[in-house]
BALOBA-1460 file (C-alpha; in Angstrom, 3 decimals):
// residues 279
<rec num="1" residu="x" x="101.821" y="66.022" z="109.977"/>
<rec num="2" residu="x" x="98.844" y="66.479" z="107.550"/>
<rec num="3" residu="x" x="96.853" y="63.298" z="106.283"/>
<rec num="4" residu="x" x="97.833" y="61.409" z="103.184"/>
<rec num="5" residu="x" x="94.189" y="60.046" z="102.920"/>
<rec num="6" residu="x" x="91.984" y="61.247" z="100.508"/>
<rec num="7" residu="x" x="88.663" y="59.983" z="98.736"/>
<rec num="8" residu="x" x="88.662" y="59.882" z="95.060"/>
<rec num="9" residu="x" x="85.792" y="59.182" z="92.412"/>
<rec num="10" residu="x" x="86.086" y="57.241" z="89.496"/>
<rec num="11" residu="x" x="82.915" y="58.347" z="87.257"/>
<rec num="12" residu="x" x="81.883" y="55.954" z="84.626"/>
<rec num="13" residu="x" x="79.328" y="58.094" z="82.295"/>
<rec num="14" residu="x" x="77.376" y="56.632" z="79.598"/>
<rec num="15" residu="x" x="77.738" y="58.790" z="76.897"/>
<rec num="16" residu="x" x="75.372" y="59.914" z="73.741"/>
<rec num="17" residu="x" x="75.689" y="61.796" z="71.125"/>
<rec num="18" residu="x" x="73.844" y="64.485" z="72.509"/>
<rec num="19" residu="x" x="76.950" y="66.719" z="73.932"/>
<rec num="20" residu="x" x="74.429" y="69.268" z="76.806"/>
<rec num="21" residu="x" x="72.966" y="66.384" z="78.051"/>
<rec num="22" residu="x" x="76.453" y="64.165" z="78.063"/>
<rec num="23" residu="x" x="78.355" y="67.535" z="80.090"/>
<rec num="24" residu="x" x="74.960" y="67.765" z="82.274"/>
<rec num="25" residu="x" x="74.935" y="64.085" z="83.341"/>
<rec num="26" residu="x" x="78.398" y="64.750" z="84.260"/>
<rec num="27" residu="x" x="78.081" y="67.512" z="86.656"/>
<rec num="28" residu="x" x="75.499" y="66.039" z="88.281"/>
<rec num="29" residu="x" x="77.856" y="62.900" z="89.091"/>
<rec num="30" residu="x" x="80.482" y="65.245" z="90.305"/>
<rec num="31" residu="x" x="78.245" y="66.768" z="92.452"/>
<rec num="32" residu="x" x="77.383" y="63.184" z="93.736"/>
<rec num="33" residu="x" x="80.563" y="62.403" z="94.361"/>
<rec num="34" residu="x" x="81.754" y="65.604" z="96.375"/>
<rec num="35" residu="x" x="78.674" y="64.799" z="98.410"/>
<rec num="36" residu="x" x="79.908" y="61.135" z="99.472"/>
<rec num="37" residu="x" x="83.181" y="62.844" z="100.550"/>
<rec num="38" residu="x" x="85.276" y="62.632" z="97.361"/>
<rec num="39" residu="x" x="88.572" y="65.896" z="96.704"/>
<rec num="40" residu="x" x="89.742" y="63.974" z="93.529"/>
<rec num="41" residu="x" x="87.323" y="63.056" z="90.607"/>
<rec num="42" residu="x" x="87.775" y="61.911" z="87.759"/>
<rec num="43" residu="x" x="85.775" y="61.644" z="84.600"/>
<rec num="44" residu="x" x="85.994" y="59.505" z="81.123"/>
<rec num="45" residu="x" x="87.781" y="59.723" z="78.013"/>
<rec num="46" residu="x" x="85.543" y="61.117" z="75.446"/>
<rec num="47" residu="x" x="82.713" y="61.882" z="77.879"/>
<rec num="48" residu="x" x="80.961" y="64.591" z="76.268"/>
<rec num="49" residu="x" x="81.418" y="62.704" z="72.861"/>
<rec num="50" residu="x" x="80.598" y="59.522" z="71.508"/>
<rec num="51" residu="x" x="83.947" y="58.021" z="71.222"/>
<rec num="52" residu="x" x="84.768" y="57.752" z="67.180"/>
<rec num="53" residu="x" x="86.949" y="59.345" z="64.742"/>
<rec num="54" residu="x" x="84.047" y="61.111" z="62.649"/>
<rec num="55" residu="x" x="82.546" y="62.442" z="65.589"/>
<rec num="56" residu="x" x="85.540" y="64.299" z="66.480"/>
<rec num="57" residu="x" x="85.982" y="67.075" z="64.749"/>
<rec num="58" residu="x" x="82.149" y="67.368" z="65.079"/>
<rec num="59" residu="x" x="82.332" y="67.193" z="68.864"/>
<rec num="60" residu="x" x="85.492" y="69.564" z="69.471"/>
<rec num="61" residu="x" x="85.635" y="73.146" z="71.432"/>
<rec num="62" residu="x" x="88.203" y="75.127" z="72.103"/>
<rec num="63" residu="x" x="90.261" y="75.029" z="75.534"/>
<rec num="64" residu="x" x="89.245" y="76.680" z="77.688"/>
<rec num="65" residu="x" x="87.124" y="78.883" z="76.207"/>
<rec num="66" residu="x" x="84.561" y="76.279" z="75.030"/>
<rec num="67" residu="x" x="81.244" y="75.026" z="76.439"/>
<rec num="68" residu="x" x="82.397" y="71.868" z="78.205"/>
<rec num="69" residu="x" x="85.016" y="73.829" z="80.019"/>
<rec num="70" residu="x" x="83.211" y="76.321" z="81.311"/>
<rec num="71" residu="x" x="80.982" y="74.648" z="82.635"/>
<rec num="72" residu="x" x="83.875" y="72.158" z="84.109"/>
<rec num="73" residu="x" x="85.590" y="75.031" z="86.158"/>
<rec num="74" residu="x" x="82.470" y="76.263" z="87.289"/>
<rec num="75" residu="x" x="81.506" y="72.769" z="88.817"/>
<rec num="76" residu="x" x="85.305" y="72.116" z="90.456"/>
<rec num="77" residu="x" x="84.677" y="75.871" z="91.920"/>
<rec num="78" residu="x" x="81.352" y="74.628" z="93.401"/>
<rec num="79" residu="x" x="81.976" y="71.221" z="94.779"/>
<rec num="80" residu="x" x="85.627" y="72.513" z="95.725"/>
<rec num="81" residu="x" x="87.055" y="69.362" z="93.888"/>
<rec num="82" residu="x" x="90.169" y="68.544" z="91.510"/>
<rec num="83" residu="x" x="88.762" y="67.556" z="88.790"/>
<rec num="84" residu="x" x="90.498" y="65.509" z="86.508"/>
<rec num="85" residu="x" x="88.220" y="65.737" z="82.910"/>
<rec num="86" residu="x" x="88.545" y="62.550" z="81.394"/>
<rec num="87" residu="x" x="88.684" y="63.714" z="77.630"/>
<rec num="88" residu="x" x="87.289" y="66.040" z="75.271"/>
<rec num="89" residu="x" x="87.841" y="66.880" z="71.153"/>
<rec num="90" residu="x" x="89.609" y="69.673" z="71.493"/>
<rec num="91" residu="x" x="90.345" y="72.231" z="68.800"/>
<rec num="92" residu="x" x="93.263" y="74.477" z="68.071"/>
<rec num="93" residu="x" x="94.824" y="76.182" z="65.107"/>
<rec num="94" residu="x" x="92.657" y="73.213" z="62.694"/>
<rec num="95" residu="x" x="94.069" y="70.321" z="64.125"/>
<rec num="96" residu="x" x="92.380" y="68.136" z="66.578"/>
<rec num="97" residu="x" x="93.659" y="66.839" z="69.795"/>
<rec num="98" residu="x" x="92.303" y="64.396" z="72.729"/>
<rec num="99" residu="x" x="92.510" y="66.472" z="75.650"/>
<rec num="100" residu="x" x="92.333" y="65.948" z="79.049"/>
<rec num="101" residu="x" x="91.601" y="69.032" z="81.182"/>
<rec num="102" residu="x" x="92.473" y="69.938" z="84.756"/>
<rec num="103" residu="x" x="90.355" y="71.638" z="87.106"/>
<rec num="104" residu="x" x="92.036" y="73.333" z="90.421"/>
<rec num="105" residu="x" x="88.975" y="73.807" z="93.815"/>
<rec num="106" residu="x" x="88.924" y="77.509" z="92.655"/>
<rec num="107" residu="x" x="87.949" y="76.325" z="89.053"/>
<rec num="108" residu="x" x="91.364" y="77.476" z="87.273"/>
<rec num="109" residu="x" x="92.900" y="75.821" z="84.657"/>
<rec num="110" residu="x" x="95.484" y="73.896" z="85.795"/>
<rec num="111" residu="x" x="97.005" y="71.590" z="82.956"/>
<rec num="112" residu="x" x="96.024" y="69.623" z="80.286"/>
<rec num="113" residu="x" x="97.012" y="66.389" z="78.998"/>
<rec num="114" residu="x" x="97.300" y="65.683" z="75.295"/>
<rec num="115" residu="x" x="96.999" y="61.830" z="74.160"/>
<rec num="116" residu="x" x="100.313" y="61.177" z="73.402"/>
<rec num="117" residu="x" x="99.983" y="57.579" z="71.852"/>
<rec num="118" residu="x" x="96.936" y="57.413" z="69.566"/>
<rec num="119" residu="x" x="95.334" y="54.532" z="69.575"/>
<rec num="120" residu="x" x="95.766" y="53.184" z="66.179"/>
<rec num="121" residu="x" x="94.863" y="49.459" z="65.698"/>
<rec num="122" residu="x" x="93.879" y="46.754" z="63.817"/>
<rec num="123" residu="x" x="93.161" y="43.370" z="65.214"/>
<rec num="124" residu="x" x="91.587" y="40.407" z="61.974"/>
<rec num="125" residu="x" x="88.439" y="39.584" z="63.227"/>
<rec num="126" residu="x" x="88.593" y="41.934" z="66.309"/>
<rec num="127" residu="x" x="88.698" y="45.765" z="65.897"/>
<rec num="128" residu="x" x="90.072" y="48.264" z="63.437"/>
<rec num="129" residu="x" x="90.139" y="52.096" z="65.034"/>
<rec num="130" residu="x" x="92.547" y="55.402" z="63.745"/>
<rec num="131" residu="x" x="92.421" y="57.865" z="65.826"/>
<rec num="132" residu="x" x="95.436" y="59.419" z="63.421"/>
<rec num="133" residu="x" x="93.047" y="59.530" z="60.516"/>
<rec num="134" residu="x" x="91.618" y="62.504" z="62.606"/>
<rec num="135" residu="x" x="93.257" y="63.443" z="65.932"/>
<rec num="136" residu="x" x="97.024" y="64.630" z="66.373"/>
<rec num="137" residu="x" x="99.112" y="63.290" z="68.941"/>
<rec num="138" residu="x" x="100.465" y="65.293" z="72.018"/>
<rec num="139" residu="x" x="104.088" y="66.488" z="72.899"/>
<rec num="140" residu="x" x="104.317" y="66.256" z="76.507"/>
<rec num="141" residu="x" x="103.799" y="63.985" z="79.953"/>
<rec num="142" residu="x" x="101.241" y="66.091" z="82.045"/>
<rec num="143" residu="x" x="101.856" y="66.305" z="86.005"/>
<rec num="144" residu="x" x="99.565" y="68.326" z="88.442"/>
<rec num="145" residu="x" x="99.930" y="68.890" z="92.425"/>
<rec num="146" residu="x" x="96.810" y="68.338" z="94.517"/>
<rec num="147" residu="x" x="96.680" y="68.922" z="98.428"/>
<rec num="148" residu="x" x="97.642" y="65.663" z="99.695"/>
<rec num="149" residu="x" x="99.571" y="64.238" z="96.364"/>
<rec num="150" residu="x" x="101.443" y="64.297" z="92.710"/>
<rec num="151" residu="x" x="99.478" y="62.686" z="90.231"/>
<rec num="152" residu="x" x="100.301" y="62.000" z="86.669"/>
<rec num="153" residu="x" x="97.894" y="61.592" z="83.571"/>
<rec num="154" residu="x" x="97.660" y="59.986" z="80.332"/>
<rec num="155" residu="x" x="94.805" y="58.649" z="78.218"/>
<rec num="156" residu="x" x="93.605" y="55.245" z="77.430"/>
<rec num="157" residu="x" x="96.532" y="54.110" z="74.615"/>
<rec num="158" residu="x" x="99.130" y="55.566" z="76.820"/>
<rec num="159" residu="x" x="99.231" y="53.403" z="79.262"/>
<rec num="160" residu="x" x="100.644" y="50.343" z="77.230"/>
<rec num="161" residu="x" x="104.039" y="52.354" z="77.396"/>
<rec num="162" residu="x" x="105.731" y="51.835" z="80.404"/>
<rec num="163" residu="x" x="108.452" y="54.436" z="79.948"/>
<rec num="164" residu="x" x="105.946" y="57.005" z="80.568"/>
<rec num="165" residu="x" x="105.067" y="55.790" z="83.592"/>
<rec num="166" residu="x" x="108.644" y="55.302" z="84.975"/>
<rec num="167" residu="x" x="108.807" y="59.185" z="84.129"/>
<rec num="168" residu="x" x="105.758" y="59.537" z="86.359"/>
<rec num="169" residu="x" x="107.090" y="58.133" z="89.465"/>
<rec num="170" residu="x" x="110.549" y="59.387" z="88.792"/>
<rec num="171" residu="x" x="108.842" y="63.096" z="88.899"/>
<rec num="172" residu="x" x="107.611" y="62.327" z="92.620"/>
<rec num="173" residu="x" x="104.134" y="60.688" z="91.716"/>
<rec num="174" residu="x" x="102.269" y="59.327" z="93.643"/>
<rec num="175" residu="x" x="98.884" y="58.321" z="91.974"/>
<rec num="176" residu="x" x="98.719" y="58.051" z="87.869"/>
<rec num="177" residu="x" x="95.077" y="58.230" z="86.139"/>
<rec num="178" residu="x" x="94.077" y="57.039" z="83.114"/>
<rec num="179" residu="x" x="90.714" y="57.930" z="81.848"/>
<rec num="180" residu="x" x="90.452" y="54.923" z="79.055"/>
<rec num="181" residu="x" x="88.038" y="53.404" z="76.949"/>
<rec num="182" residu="x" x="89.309" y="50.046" z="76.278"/>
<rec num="183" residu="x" x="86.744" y="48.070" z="73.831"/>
<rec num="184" residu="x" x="85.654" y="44.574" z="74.310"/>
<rec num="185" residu="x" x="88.263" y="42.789" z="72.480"/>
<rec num="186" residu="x" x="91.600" y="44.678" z="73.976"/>
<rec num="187" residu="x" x="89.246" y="45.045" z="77.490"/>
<rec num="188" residu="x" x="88.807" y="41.577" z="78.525"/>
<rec num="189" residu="x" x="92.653" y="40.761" z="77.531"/>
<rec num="190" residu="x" x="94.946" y="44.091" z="79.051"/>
<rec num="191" residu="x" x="93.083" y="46.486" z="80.864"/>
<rec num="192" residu="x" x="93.423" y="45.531" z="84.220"/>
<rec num="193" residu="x" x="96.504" y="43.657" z="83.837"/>
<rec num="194" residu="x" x="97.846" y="46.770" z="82.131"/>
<rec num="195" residu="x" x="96.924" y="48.771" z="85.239"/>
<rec num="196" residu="x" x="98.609" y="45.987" z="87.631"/>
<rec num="197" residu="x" x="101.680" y="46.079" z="86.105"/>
<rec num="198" residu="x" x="101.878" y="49.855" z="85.605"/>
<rec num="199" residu="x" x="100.866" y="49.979" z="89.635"/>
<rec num="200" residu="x" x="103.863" y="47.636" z="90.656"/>
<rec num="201" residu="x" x="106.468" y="48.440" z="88.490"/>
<rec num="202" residu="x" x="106.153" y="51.672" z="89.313"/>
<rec num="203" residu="x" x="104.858" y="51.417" z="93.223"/>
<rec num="204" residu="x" x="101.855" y="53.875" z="93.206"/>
<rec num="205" residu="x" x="98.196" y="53.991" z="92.756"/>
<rec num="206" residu="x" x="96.729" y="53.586" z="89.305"/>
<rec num="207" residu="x" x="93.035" y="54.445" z="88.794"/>
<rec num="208" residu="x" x="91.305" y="54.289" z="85.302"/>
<rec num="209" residu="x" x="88.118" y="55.863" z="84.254"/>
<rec num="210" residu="x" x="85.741" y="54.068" z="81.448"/>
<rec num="211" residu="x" x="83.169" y="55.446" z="79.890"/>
<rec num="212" residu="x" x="79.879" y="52.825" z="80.605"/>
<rec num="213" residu="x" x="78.727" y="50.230" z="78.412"/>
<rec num="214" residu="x" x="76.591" y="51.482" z="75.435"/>
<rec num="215" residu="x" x="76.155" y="48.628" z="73.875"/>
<rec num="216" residu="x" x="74.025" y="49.962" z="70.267"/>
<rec num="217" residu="x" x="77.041" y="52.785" z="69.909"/>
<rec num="218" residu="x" x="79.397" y="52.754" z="67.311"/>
<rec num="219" residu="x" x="82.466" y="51.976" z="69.903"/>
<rec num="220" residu="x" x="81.253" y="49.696" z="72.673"/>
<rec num="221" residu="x" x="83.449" y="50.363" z="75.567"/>
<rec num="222" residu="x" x="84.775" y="47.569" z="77.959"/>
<rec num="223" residu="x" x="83.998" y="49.842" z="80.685"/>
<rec num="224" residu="x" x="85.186" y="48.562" z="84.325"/>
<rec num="225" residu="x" x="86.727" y="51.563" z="85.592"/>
<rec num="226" residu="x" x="88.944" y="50.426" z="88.927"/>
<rec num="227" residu="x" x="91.489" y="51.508" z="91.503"/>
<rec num="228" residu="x" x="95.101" y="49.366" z="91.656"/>
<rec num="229" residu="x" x="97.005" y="49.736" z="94.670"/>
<rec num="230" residu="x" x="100.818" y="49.619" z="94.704"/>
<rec num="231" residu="x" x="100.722" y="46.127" z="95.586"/>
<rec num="232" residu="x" x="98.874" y="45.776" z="92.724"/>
<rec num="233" residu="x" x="95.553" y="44.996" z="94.670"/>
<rec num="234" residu="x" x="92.482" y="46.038" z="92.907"/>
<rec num="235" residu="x" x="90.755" y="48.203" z="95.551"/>
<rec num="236" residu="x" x="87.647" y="49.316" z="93.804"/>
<rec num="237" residu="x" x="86.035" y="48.291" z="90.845"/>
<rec num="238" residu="x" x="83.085" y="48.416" z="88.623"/>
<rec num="239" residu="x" x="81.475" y="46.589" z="85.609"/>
<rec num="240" residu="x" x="79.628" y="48.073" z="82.591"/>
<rec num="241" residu="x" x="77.189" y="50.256" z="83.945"/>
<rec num="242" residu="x" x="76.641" y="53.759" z="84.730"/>
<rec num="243" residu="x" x="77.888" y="55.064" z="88.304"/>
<rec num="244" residu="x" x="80.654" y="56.137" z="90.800"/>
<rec num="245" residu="x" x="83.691" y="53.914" z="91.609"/>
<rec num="246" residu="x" x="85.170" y="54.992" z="95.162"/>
<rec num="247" residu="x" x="88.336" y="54.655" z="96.768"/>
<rec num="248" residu="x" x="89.865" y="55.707" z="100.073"/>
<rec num="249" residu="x" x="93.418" y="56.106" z="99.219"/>
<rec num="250" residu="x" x="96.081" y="55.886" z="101.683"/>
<rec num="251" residu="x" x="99.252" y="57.153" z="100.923"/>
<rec num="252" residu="x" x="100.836" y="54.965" z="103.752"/>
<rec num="253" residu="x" x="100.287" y="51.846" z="101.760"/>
<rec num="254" residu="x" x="102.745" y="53.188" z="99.056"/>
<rec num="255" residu="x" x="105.277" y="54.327" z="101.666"/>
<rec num="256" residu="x" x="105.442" y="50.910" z="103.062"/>
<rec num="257" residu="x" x="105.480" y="49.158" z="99.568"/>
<rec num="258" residu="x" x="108.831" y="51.235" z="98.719"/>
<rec num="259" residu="x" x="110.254" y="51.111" z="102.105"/>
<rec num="260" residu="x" x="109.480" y="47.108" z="102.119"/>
<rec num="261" residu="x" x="110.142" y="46.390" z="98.620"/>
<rec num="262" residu="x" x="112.881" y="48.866" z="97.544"/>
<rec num="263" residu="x" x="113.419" y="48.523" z="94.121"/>
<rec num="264" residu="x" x="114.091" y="52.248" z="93.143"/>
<rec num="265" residu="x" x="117.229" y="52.550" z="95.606"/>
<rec num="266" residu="x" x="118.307" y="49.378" z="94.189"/>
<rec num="267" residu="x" x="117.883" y="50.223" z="90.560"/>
<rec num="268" residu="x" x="121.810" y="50.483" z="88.862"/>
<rec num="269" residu="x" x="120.921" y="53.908" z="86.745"/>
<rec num="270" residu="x" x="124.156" y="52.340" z="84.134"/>
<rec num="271" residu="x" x="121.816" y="49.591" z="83.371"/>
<rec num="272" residu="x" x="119.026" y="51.889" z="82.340"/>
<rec num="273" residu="x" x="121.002" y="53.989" z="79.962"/>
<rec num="274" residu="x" x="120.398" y="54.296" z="76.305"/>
<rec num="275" residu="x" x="122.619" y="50.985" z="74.824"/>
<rec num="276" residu="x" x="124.300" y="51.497" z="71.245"/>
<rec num="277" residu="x" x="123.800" y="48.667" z="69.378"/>
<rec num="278" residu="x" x="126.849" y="47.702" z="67.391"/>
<rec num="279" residu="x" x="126.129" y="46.391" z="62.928"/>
């Protein structure tokens, strides 16, 4: 039977506003982490841009024919890696889009992800952000098939919705990824507890990926990227800086937590139906 083990990297990038240098930083962490053993590695939201709505449009390429890209399938072809790209601005037909590309060991193309959710907030005496007053939102839930595992992807704002992630394990996932960059007043408050609950509800691995701690940016991100078991067990974790999160991830584990635990056999579909409410 082959092995359900695999290492993955979580890479937490401190981003600039200088895009070669922000994409060069990043290979060089991906190489890093194919070197300490990792198939599955994943970068940041908004790594090659600083995260803000008027350095979108600025900031965005083309998929896949743009800059960051290419040079993304060129590294997953060289370190023999998925590579799950965090998030780019990405352009097409004039309207902007935060896009998450997917990198295959022979550097194809595999997917993308489209932020479905934008992340439109605004908290008195906290934080006001719009992504919508620049970005458009995505259409579809994004799955991919690696050697060992089905993972499912969304970005940052998408994982407050639950549903999505119920459609995630009920496609066969086994591992969901967020690339996220939660700020420090919605950080401190939901992002790991947002990652726990996803992770048991749903009975799989959860792993988000922060962009480090810049703290004279525009956007300062909570960082504290981190792997959730399906106990809900944070595995692996980091802080603000720049650097690699690891995790060994057994598939066992979330074998046993199903088998032990079943709540998807038990679950009465007729309860879960859409309910008409009566006026």
């Amino acid at each position: 039977m082959a092995s359900r083990k695999f290492r993955i990297a979580l890479i937490q990038l401190a981003v600039g506003e200088d895009k070669s240098e922000n994409v060069k930083r990043a290979l060089s962490f991906i190489k890093k982490a194919k070197e300490n053993g990792s198939s599955l590695v994943a970068l940041p939201e908004c790594f090659n841009s600083p995260y803000g709505t008027k350095f979108f449009p600025k900031y965005a390429e083309a998929v896949p024919s743009g800059e960051t890209s290419l040079a993304l399938s060129a590294a997953a072809k060289e370190h023999n890696v998925y590579l799950v790209a965090g998030s780019i601005p990405e352009e097409d037909n004039k309207k902007f889009y935060n896009t998450c590309t997917i990198w295959n060991p022979s550097g194809n193309l595999i997917t993308k992800h489209r932020k479905v959710h934008l992340f439109d907030i605004d908290i008195p005496g906290g934080i006001r952000f719009k992504e919508s007053e620049t970005l458009s939102a995505g259409n579809s839930f994004t799955t991919f098939n690696t050697d060992v595992c089905k993972v499912g992807v969304g970005i940052c704002y998408d994982i407050r919705f639950p549903e999505m992630a119920q459609i995630y394990r009920k496609e066969g996932c086994d591992v969901l990824l967020y690339p996220g960059a939660f700020n420090m007043t919605t950080g401190p408050l939901h992002w790991e507890l947002l990652q726990r609950a996803r992770a048991v509800d749903n009975q799989l691995f959860v792993a988000c990926i922060a962009p480090a701690q810049v703290k004279n940016s525009d956007y300062v991100s909570y960082g504290h990227s981190q792997v959730v078991d399906p106990w809900g067990k944070v595995i692996a974790k980091t802080e603000f800086d720049e650097g690699i999160v690891y995790a060994d991830i057994d598939l066992q584990v979330m074998e046993n937590v199903r088998q032990q635990i079943p709540v998807y056999s038990q679950r009465r579909s007729d309860l879960y139906d859409i309910v008409k409410v009566q006026h």
